[in-house]
Every structure is written in C-alpha cells, then in structure tokens.
N, C-alpha and C positions, 0 to 999 in steps of 0.2 A: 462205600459207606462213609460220611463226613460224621470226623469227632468231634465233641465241643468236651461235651463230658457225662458223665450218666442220666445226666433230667434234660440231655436237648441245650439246642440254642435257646437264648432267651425270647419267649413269646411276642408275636407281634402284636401291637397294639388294636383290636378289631372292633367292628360289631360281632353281637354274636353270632349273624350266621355270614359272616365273612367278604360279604357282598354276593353272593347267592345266590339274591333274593329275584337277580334277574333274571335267571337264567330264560324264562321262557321269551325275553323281549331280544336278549341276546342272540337264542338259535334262531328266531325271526329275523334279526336283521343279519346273522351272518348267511342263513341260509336260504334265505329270501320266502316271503310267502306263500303258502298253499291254499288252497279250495280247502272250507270246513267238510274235516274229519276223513280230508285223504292221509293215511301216513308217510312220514316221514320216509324216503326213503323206496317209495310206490311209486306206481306207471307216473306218475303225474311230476316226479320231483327229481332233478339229474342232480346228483352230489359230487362234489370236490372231494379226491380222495384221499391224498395222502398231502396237503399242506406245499411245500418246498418241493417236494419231488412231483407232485401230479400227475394221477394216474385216471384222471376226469370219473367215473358211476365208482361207488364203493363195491369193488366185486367181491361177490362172495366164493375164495376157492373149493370149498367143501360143498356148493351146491349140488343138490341130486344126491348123495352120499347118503340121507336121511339121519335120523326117524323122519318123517315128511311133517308131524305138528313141529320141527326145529327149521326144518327148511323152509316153513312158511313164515314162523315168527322171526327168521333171520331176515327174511322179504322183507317183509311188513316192516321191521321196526331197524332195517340197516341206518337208518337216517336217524332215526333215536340214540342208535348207539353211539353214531358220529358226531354228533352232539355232544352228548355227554364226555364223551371223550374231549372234545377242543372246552366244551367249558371249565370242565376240572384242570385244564391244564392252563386256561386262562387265570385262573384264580387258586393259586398254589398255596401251602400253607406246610408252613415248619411243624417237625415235631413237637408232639402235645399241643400244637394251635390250632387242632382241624377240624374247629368249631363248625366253620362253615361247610364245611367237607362230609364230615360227619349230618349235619342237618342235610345237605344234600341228597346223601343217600338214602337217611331213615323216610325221609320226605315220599321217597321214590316207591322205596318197597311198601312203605303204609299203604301207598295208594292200590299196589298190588294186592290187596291183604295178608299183608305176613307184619308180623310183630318184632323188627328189630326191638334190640336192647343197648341200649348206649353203655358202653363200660363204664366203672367208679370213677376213672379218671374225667369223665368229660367227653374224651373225645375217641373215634372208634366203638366199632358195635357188634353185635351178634344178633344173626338170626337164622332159626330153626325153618325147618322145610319138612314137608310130608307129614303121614300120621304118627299121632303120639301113643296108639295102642296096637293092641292087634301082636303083642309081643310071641316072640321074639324079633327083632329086628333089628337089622344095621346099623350104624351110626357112622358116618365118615365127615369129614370137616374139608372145606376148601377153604384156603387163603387169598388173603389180596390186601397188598401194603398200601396205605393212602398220602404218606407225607410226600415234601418236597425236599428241596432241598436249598441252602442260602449262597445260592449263584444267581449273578445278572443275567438272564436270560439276551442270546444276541443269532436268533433263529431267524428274524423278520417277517415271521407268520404273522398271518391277521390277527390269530387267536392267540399271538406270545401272551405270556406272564405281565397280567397288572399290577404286582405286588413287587415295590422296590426289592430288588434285592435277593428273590426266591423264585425258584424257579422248578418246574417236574423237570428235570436234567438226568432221572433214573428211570423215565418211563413206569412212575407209581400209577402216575395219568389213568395209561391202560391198563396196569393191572387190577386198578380200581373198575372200568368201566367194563373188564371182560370179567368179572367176579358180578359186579351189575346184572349185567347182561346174561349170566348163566342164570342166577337168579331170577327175574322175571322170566327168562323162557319156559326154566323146569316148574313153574307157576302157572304155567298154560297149560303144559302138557298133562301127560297120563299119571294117574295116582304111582306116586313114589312108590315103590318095595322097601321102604328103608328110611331114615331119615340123615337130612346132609346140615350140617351145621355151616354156616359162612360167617367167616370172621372177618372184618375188614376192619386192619390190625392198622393202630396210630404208630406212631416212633419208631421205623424201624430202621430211620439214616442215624441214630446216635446209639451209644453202648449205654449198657450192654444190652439194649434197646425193650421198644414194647410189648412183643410176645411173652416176655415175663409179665407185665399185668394182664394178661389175655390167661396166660394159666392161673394167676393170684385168683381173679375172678372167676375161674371155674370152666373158663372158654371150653377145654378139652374131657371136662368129664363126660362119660357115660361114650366118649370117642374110640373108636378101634383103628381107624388110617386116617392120614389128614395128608393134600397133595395142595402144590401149589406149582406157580410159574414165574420167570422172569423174564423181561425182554432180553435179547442179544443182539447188537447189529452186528455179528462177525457172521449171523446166520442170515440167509436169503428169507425174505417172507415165504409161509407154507411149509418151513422146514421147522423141526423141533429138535432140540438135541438132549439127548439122556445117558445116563450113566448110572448104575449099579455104582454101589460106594461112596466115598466122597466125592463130592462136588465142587465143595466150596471148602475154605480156609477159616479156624479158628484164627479171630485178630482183636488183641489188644493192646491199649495205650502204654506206653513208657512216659515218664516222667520225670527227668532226674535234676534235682537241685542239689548244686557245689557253693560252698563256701568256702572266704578263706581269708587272713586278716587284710588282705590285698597290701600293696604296697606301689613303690618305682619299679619301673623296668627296667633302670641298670643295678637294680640290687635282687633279682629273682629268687638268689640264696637265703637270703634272709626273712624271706616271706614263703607262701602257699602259691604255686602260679597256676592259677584259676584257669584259663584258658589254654593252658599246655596240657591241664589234667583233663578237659574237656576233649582236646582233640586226641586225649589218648582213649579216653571211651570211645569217641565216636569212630576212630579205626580198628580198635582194641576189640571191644565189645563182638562187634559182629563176627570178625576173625575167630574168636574164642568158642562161639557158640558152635559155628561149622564145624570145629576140631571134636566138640562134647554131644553134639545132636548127629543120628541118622541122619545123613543126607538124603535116603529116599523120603523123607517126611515132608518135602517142599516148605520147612523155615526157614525165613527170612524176615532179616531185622531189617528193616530201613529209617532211619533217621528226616524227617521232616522239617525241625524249625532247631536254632542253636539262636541263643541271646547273653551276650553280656557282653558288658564296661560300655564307657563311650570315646575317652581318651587313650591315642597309641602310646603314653610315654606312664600308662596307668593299669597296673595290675588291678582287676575288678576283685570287690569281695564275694559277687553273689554272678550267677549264670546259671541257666537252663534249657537240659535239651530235652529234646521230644521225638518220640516217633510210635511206629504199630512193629508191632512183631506179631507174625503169621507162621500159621504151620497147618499143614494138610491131617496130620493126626493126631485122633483124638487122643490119647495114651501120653502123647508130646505136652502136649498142649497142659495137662494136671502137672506137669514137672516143670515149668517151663519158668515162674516164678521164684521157685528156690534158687532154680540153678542161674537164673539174671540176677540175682542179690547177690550171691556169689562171688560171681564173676567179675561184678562192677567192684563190691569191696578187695576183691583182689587188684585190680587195675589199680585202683585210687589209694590201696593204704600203703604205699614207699612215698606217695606225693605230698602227704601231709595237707591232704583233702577234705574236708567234711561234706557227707551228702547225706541227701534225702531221697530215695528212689519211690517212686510212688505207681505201682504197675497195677494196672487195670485191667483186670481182667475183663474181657467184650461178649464175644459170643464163639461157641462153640464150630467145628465145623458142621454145613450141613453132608449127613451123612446116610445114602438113600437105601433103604430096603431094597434087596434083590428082588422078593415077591410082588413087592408096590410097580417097582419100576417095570415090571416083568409086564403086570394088568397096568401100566399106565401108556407103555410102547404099544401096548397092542390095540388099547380104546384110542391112541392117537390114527394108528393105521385103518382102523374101522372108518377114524372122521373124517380123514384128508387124504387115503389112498399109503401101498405100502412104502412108496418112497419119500413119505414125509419125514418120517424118524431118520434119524443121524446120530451119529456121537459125538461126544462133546467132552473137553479137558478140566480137567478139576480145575478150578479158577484159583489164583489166591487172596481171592476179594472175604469179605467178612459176610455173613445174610443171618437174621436174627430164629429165621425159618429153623434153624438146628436145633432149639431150645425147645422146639415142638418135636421133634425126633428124638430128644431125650427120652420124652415120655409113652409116645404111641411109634409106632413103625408108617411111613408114610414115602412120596418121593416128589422132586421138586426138577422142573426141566427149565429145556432154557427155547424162548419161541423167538426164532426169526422176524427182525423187523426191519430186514435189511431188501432197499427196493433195487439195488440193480443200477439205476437211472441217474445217482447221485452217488461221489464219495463218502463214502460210510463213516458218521461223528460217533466219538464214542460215548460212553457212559459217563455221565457225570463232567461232561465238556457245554460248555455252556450255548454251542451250538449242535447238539443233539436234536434231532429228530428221526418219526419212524413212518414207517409205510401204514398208514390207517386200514388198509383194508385186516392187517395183522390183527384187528380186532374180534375181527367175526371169526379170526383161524382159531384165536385163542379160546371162545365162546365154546366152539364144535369140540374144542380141545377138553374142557373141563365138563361140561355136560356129557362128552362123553368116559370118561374118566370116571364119571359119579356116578353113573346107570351101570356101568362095569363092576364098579367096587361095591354097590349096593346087592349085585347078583351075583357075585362068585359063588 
C-alpha cells in the first residue's frame, strides 16, 4: 500500500474517461484482427499469454471442472478477458482518479444488462446480480480493487502503462478484470439462488483508504459475507493460498515534527539539538515498543523518510520523520496510538525538544472468518482440483479489505500469479508482472465461491 495521506495522491489531470475511449481499436491492433463475430479467444484466434513470460493460447486450468455454461463462457470469451486485462493495465489511474476506469467497467456491464452504480465520490461502483424477490434470500458481495499505483512502470510489455508516472504495480489490473469477468459469466448463466453484490472499490493504495466510502454509501447493507482476492507472486499460477485469522497487518502513518531554537554546532549545550533528538527516536522508538507490545503480535515500526537542516556546522530548528507502524492484531492495533505518544514524549522531554506527532491511523487488519474460509477452500477445490489450496503467512502489508470484516464476516485469499518461466517481481516493484492465464483461475475462483455461499 503507497501512502500519500488520507484523499490519495493528487489527481491526474484527464479526460473524463481517461483515454478509454479506445479501447476496442486498442484490442484490435494488439491482438490482431478477427473474422466478424468469432470471439475473442475461439478456434479462429491464438493469444499471447502471459506478456514477458509467454506461455503462447491463454489456457484455461480449471477446464472440464465445470458448471459447463462457465466452461464455455470461459472458452468463448478467454480473449475478452485478456483484453481487458492488458487495457486496464495499459491505462492505469491513481486513487480517486479512476474516471476512466470506472466508465470502463459500467460501460461493460451496461452492455450486459445489469445496472452498475457509480459511488458519491465519482469514481468506483456497485452492481447487484440475480433476483430481487422471491425472499428470503442470500446476499453475499465480492470485491475487486481498481486503482494503480505512482510508479514508472519499466516491465517492457507492449501493453506497459501509458500514464507518466502510474502504473498497476499491485496487480488491481487483474483483480479488476477477474471481478469483470465473474460478473458477465454469472450473467449468462442459471438464475442466481441469491443475490451477489460487486463492489469495484477506488482508493485502496492510500489510508485509510476507499472501502470506507463503499460502506458510507451503503455498499454492504442488506450483506451477510463478502470475499475477495489478491494477487501473490510468491505463489505458482493455479495455486491459492488461505488462512483462517489474520491475514494481513493493521498499518499506519507516523509523522513526527521536532523543533527547536536551533543554533552552532560547537555550542549544542546551549540550544535544542534537533537531529540528536531525531536519531534518538529513530532508534529509541522502535526498541521501546518491542519491550511494551506482545511480540506474538507481528509489530513493527519502520521508519521510511528523516529530513532536516542543510548546513553541517548548523543545528536545524525544524526536522521530520516518517514511517508505518504495523501489527498483526487487532486488540494491538486500538492501543497502539496512546502508547506511541507516550513513548516518543518520553524519549524527547530530557532533550528540550518540541514535537508534533501526527499518527494516522490506516486500516485495520484483514481478519478472515473460519466459517467463510472454511466454504471458500472448498469452492476453490471444486474449481481447480484438490491440490490448488495452500497456506499462506499473515503478511505485514496493510489491505483496506479489513474495514469490510468489521462489519460482515467474509475471507480474502491470496491467488498465484507466479509462471515458473521467469524470476518472480514483487509487488509494487516497478517491474511486476503476472502469468495471465491466472485470470480465468481467479474467474473459476469467485464464481465459485459465490454459488457456494449463495447455497450453504
């Protein structure tokens, strides 16, 4: 997760639907022409599969697995989905700027007949599935995060990032187009039992990010479970990894500003020495917390950016340091602001220091229902056979996904997009990329995950 601070990086200057508008002239010339009205992706069309790695036809591993109207619409429209993936990824977009991103989608599913809803903010949407009567009935939500992120993209794909500066470097790309792609399939098929809400959430690389205006605007009422996914290239494509409990890491911002009348450096007695009291936080601090936090809790402070003075023979007046402090539990994580105020006013008041800590709180951990995971391991094993599921380690990354588990019980895995064929980039490295065929695993992944949780 990249922090700027709680509204995002500042928005890029667009049109309103972000350059978009080509996308059909785009799949044409990346993917070369077809005979009217073969699809995409059928006897008539070979695809490029995974970009940098190249694994030449987009295979699908869940083939044969069924329901058989998924294995056909998987057929039929693998080249749709590969699409959509390389364009969105062509054409990336910062939080709360996903103007175009957002028109992309609603564009897509309108054409389906279904009724997205653009959230208050602009950008990111909701849309309902299956029947509205007939009650009693299900209600479950799947998610899928659409931003990018502000890295130069330096992958040398055809379809890199046209947008200075921004780049899907978190794999939003695909979780955008396997959320896509569950969506029109379960649109073909057999009359829902249930209905499944999809959220295709903006902001969720900044704190304490957009699934707060996903709940503000109502995204989760009338919800019972909501399940989501992330990429991982530590996993093989076809493999999924889960976990019962936490997953992920509650992480928020520090922010500490020192003053001090500054002065000479051969007179540091007589003044505030601004950078001495800095470097006593920045080893202080962290020491201090290990001694007063559970150590089975996985927090960690790390310190990121330090600034002040410009002259060596010049005590500065003003400096600030910055970083995320993380912790695996929940229970941690509510105390975790008293006891950093604390500790920092103890460090700094024998130094004759003045600060301003400004802690930010981000986002919670995500934190997976037993029951959810329990029916989400086992719709993965129906889709991909039983050696897809795996385990997987509580990360100490931040995911804004938690703020939805406040309120409904749900679980959130992590899908292999790792080919085997190439050194594996990681997350948010500005040469990231994944195995495309990981597209259609994730599809089989949540369609079936949502026909499961619709019929327990």
């Amino acid at each position: 997760m990249t922090v700027v601070d709680s509204r995002g990086p500042e928005p890029r200057k667009t049109s309103n639907n972000g350059g978009l508008e080509d996308a059909d002239a785009w799949r044409e010339a990346e993917l070369g022409a077809r005979p009217p009205g073969e699809p995409i992706g059928g006897s008539g069309d070979t695809m490029s599969g995974v970009g940098s790695d190249g694994h030449g036809a987009l295979e699908d591993l869940g083939a044969g697995r069924g329901p058989a109207w998924l294995d056909a619409w998987l057929t039929a429209n693998a080249g749709h989905v590969l699409s959509w993936r390389r364009h969105i990824h062509a054409h990336p977009e910062l939080s709360r700027a996903e103007h175009g991103t957002t028109a992309f989608l609603a564009e897509r599913l309108t054409a389906a007949g279904l009724s997205p809803r653009v959230l208050p903010g602009g950008t990111g949407l909701l849309c309902d599935l299956g029947p509205e009567n007939a009650q009693p009935r299900r209600t479950i939500a799947l998610r899928a995060d659409i931003d990018a992120l502000p890295l130069t993209e330096a992958t040398g794909l055809p379809f890199s990032s046209t947008a200075d500066g921004v780049a899907h470097a978190c794999g939003h790309d695909a979780h955008t187009t396997i959320l896509l792609g569950t969506a029109l399939a379960l649109a073909t098929g057999p009359e829902l039992p249930g209905r499944i809400r999809l959220i295709f959430q903006h902001a969720e690389e900044v704190m304490p990010g957009g699934a707060l205006d996903v709940l503000a605007a109502g995204g989760l009422d009338g919800v019972e479970q909501i399940f989501g996914l992330h990429c991982d290239p530590r996993l093989p494509v076809g493999r999924v990894g889960v976990k019962a409990g936490a997953i992920t890491s509650a992480s928020d911002l520090l922010e500490l500003r020192l003053n001090s009348p500054g002065g000479h450096t051969s007179r540091p007695h007589l003044t505030a020495d601004l950078v001495h009291a800095l470097g006593t936080v920045i080893t202080g601090l962290p020491t201090l917390l290990s001694r007063r936090v559970d150590p089975r809790t996985g927090t960690v402070l790390t310190w990121g950016a330090v600034h002040a003075g410009e002259a060596p023979n010049a005590i500065p007046q003003t400096g600030v340091l910055t970083g995320t402090l993380r912790t695996g539990d929940r229970g941690t994580w509510a105390e975790l602001e008293p006891l950093t105020r604390e500790l920092v006013s103890g460090l700094l008041a024998p130094l004759g220091v003045g600060f301003d800590l400004q802690h930010r709180r981000g986002v919670p951990p995500v934190v997976n229902d037993a029951a959810s995971t329990e029916l989400m391991s086992a719709a993965i094993q129906a889709a991909l056979g039983e050696h897809a599921v795996t385990g997987t380690p509580q990360s100490s990354g931040g995911e804004d996904f938690g703020w939805y588990l406040e309120h409904v019980p749900g679980s959130f895995v992590r899908l292999g997009v790792r080919s085997g064929q190439a050194r594996a980039r990681d997350l948010h490295q500005p040469t990231f990329d994944l195995d495309e065929r990981a597209l259609l695993v994730g599809i089989r992944v949540m369609v079936g995950t949502a026909l499961a949780a619709l019929t327990r």
